[in-house]
N, CA, C and O atoms as a printed pandas DataFrame, in Angstrom:
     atom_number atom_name residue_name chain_id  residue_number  x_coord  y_coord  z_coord
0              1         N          UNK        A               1   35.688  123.841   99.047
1              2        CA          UNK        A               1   34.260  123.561   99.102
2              3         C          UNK        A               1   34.017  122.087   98.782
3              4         O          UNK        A               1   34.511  121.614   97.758
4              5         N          UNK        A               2   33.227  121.283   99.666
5              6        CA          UNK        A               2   32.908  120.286   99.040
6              7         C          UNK        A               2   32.022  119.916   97.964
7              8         O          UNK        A               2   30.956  120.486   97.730
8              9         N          UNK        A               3   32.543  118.850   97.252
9             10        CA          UNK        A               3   31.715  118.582   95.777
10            11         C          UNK        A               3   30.799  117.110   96.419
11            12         O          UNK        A               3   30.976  116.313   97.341
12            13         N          UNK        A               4   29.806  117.306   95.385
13            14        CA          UNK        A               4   28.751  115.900   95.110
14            15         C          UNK        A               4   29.218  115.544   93.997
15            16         O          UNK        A               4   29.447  116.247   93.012
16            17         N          UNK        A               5   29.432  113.955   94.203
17            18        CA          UNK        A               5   29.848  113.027   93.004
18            19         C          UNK        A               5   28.661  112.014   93.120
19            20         O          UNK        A               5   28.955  110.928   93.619
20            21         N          UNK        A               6   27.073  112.250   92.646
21            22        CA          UNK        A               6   26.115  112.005   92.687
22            23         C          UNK        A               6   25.530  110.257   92.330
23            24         O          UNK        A               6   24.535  109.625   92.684
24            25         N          UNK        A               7   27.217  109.806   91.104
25            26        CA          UNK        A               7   27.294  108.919   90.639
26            27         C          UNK        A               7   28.406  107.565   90.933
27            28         O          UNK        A               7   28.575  106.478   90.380
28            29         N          UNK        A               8   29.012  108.236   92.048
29            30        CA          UNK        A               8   30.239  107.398   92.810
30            31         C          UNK        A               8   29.170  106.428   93.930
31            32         O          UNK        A               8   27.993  106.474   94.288
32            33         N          UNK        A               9   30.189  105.700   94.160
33            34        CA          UNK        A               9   29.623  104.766   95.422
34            35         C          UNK        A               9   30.336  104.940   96.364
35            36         O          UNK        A               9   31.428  105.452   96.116
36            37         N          UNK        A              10   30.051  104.632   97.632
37            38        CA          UNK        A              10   30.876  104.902   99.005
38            39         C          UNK        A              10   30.553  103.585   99.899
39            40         O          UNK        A              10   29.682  102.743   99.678
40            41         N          UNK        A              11   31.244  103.621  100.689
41            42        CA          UNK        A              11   30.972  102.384  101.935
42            43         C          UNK        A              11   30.344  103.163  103.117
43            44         O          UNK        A              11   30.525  102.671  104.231
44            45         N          UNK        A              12   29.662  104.260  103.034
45            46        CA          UNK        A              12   29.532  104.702  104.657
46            47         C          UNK        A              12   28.224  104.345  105.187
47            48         O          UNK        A              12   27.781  104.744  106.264
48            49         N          UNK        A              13   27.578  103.498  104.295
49            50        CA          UNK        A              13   26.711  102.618  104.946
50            51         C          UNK        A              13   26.717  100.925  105.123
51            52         O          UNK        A              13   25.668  100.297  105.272
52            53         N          UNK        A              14   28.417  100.110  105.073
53            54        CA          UNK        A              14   28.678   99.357  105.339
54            55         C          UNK        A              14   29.521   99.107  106.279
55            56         O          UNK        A              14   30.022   99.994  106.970
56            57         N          UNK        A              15   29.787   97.770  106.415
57            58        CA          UNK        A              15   30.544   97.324  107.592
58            59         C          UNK        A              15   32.251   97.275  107.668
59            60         O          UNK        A              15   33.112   97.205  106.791
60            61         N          UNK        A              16   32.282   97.317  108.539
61            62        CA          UNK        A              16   34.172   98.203  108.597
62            63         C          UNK        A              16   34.660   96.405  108.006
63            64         O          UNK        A              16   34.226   95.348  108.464
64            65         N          UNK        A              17   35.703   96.600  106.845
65            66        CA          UNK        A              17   35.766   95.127  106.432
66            67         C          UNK        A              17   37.456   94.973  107.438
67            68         O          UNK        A              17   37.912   96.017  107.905
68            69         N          UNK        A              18   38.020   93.996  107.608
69            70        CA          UNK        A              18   38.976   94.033  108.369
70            71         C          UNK        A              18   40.065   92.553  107.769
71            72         O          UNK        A              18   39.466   91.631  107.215
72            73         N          UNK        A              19   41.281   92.473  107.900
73            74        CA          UNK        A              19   41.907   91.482  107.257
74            75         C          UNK        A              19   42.719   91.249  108.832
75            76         O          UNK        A              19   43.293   92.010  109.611
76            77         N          UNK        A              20   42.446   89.904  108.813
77            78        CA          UNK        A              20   43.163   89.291  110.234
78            79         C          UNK        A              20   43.751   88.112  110.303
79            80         O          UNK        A              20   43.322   87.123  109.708
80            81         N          UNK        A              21   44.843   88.119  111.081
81            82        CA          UNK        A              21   45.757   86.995  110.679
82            83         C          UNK        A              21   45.338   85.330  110.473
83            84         O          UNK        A              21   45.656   84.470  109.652
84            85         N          UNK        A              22   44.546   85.364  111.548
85            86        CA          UNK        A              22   43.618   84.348  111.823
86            87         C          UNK        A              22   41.926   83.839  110.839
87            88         O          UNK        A              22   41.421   82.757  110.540
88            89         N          UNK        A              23   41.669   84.805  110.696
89            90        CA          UNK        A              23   40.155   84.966  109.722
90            91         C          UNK        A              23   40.420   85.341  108.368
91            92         O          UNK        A              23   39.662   84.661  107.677
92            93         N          UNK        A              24   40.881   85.832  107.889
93            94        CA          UNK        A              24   41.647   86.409  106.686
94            95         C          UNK        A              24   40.275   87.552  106.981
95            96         O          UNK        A              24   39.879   87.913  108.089
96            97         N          UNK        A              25   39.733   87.959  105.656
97            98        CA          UNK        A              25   38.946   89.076  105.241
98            99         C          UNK        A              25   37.768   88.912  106.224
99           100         O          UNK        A              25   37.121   87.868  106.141
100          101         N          UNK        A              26   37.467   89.720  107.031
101          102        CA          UNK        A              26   36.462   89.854  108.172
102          103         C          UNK        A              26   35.684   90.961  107.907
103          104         O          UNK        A              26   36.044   91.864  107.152
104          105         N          UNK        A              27   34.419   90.923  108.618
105          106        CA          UNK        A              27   33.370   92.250  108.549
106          107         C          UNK        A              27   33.031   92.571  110.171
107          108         O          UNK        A              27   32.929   91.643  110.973
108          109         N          UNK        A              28   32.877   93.909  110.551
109          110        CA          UNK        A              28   33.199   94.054  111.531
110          111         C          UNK        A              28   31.669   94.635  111.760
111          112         O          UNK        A              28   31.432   95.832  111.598
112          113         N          UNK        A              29   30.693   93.728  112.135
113          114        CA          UNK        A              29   28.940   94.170  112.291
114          115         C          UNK        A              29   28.761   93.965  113.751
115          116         O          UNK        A              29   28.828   92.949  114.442
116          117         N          UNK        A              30   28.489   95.339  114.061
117          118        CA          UNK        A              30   27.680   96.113  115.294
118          119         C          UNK        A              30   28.370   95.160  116.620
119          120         O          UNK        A              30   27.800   94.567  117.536
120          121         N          UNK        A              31   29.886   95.303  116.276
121          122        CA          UNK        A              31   31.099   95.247  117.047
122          123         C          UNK        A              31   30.902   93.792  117.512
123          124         O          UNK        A              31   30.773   93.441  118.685
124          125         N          UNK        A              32   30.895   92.787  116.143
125          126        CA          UNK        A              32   31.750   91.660  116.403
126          127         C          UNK        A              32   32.139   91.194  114.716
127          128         O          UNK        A              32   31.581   91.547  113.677
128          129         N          UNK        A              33   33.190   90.369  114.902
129          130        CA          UNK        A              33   33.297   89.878  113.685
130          131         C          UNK        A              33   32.599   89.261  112.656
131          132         O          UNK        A              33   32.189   88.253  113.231
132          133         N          UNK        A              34   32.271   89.211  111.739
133          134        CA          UNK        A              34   31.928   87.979  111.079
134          135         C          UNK        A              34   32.580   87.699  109.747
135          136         O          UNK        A              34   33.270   88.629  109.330
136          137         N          UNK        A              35   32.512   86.570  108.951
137          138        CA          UNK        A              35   33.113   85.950  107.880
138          139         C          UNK        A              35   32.448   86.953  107.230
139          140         O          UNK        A              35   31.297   87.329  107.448
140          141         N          UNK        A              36   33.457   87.496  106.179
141          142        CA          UNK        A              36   33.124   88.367  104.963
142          143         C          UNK        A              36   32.136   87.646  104.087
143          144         O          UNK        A              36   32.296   86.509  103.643
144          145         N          UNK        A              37   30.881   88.589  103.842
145          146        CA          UNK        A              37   30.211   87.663  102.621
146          147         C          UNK        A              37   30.263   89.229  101.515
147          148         O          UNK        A              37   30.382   90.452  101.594
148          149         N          UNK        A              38   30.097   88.228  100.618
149          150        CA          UNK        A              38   30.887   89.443   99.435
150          151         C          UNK        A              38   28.867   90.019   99.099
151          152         O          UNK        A              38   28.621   91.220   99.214
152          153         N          UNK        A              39   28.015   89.304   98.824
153          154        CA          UNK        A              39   27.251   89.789   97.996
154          155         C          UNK        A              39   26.522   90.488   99.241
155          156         O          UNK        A              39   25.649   91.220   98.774
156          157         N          UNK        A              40   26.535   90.558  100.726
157          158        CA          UNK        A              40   26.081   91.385  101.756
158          159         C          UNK        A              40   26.810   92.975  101.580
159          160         O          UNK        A              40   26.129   93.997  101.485
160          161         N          UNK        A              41   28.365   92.957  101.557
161          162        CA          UNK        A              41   28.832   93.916  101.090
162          163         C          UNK        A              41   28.543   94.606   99.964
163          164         O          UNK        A              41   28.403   95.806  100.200
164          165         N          UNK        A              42   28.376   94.256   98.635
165          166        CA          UNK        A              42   27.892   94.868   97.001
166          167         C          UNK        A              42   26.754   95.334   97.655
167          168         O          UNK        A              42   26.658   96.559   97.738
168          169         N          UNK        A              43   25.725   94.544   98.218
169          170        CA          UNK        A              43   24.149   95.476   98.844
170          171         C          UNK        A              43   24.589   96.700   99.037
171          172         O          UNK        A              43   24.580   97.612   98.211
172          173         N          UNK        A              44   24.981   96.731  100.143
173          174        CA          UNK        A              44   25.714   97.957  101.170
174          175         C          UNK        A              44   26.085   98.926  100.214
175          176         O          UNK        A              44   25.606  100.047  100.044
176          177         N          UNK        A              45   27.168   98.250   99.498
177          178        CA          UNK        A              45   28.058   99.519   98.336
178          179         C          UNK        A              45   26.588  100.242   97.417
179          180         O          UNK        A              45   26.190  101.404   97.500
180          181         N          UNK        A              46   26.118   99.332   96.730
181          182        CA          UNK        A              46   24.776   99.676   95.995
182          183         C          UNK        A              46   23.876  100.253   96.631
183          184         O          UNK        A              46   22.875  100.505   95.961
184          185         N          UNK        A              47   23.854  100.637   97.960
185          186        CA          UNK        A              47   22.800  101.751   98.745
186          187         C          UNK        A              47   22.917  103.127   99.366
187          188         O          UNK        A              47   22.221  103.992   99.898
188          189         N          UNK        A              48   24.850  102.733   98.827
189          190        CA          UNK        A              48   25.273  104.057   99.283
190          191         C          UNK        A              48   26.087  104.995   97.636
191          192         O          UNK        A              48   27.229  105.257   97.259
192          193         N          UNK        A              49   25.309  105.113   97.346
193          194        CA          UNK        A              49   25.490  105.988   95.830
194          195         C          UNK        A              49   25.285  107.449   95.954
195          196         O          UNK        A              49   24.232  108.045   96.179
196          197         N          UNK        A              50   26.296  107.849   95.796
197          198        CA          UNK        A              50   26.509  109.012   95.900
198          199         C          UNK        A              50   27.370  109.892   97.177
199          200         O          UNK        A              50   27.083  109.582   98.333
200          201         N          UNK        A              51   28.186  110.741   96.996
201          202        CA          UNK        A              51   29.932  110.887   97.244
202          203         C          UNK        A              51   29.752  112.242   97.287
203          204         O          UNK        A              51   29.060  112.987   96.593
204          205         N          UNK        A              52   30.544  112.461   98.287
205          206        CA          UNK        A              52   31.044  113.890   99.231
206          207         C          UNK        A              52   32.181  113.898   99.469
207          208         O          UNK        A              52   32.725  113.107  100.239
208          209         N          UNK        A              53   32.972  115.169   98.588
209          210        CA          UNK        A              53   34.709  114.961   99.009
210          211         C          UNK        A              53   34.803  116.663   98.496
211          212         O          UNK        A              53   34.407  117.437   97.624
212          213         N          UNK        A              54   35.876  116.560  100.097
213          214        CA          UNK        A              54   35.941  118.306  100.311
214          215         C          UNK        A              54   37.748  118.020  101.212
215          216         O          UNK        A              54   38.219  117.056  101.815
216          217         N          UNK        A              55   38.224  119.242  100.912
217          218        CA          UNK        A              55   39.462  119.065  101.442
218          219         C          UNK        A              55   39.892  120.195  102.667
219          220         O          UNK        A              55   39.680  121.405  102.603
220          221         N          UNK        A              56   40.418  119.616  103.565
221          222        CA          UNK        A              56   40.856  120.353  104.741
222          223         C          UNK        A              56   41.852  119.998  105.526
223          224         O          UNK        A              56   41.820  119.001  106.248
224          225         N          UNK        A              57   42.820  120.803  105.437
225          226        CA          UNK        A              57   44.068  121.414  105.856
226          227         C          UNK        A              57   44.241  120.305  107.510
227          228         O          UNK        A              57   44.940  119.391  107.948
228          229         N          UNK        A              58   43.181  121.100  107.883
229          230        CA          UNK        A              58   43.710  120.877  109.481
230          231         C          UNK        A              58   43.464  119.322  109.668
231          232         O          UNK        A              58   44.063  118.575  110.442
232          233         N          UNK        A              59   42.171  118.920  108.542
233          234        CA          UNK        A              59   41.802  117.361  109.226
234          235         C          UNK        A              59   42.925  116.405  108.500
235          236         O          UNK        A              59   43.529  115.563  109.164
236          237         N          UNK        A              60   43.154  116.578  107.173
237          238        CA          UNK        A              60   44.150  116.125  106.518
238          239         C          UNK        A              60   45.754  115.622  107.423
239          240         O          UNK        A              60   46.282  114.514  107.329
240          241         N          UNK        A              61   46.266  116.810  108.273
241          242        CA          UNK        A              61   46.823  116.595  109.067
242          243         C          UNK        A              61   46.855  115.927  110.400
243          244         O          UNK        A              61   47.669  115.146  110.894
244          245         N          UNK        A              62   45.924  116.366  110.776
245          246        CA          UNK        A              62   45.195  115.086  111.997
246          247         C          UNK        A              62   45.064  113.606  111.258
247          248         O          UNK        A              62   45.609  112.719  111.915
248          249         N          UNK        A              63   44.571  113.254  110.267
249          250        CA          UNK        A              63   44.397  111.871  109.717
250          251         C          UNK        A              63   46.418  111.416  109.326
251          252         O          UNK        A              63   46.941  110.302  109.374
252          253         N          UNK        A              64   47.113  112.849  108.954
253          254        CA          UNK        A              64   48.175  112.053  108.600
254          255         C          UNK        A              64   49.053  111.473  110.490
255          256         O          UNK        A              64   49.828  110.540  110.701
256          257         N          UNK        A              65   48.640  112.206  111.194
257          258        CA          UNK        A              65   49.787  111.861  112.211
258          259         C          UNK        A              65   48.962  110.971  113.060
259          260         O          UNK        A              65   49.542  110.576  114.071
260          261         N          UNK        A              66   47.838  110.594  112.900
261          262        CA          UNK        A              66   46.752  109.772  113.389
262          263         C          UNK        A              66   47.421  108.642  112.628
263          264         O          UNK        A              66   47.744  107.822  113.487
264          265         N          UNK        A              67   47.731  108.270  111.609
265          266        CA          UNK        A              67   48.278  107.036  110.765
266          267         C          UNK        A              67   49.445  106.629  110.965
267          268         O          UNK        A              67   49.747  105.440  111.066
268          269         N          UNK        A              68   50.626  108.071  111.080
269          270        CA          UNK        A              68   51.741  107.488  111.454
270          271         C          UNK        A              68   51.691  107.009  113.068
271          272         O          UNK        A              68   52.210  105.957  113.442
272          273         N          UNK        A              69   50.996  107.930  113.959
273          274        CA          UNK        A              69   50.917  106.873  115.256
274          275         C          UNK        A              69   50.823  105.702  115.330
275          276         O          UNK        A              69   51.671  105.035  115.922
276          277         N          UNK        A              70   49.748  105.162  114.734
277          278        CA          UNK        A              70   48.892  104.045  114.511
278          279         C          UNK        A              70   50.327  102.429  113.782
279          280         O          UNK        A              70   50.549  101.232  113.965
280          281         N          UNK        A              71   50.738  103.356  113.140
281          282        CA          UNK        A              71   51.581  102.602  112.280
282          283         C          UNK        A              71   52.572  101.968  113.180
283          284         O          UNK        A              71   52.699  100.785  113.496
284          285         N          UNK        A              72   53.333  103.159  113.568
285          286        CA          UNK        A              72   54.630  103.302  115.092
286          287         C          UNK        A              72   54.133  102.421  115.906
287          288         O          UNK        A              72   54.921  101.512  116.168
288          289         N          UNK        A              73   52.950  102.348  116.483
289          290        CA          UNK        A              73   52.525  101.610  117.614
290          291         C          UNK        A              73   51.900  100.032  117.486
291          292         O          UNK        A              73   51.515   99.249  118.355
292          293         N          UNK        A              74   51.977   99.924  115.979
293          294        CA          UNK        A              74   51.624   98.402  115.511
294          295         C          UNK        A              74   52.739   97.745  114.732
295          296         O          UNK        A              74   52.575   96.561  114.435
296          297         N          UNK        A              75   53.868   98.360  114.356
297          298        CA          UNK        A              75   54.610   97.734  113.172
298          299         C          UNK        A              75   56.098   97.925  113.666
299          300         O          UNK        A              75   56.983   97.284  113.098
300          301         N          UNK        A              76   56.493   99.021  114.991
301          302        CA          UNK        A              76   57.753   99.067  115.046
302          303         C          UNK        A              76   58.042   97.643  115.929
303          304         O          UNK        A              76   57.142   96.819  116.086
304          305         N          UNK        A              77   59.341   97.464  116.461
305          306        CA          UNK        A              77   59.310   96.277  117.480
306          307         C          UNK        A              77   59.793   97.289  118.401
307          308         O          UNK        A              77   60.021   96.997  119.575
């Protein structure tokens, strides 16, 4: 069953942050890059208060072989 952690913070109302070879720490807003600004991000974190975490079998597994793909297809030579 999933729980409310009423007092946690989450990112799911911020921007996908991204680290790139070229830019170092990037923010990824409404699909283009921009230079990370830290106190735009803390907003974001500070508006999204409050946390939903529930566990499942089947997605758990989809996220693990979703990662090792991901991994295989960026890191092997």
């Amino acid at each position: 069953m999933p729980r409310e952690y009423p007092y946690l913070a989450g990112t799911r109302k911020c921007p996908f942050a991204l680290v790139t070879p070229s830019g170092g720490l990037e923010l990824l807003v409404d699909h283009e890059r921009r230079p990370f600004d830290e106190s735009f991000f803390e907003a974001c974190i500070r508006n999204s208060i409050g946390y939903v975490m529930g566990y499942d079998e089947e997605i758990r597994r989809e996220s693990t072989d979703a990662a090792v793909a991901f991994l295989k297809r960026h890191l092997l030579p």
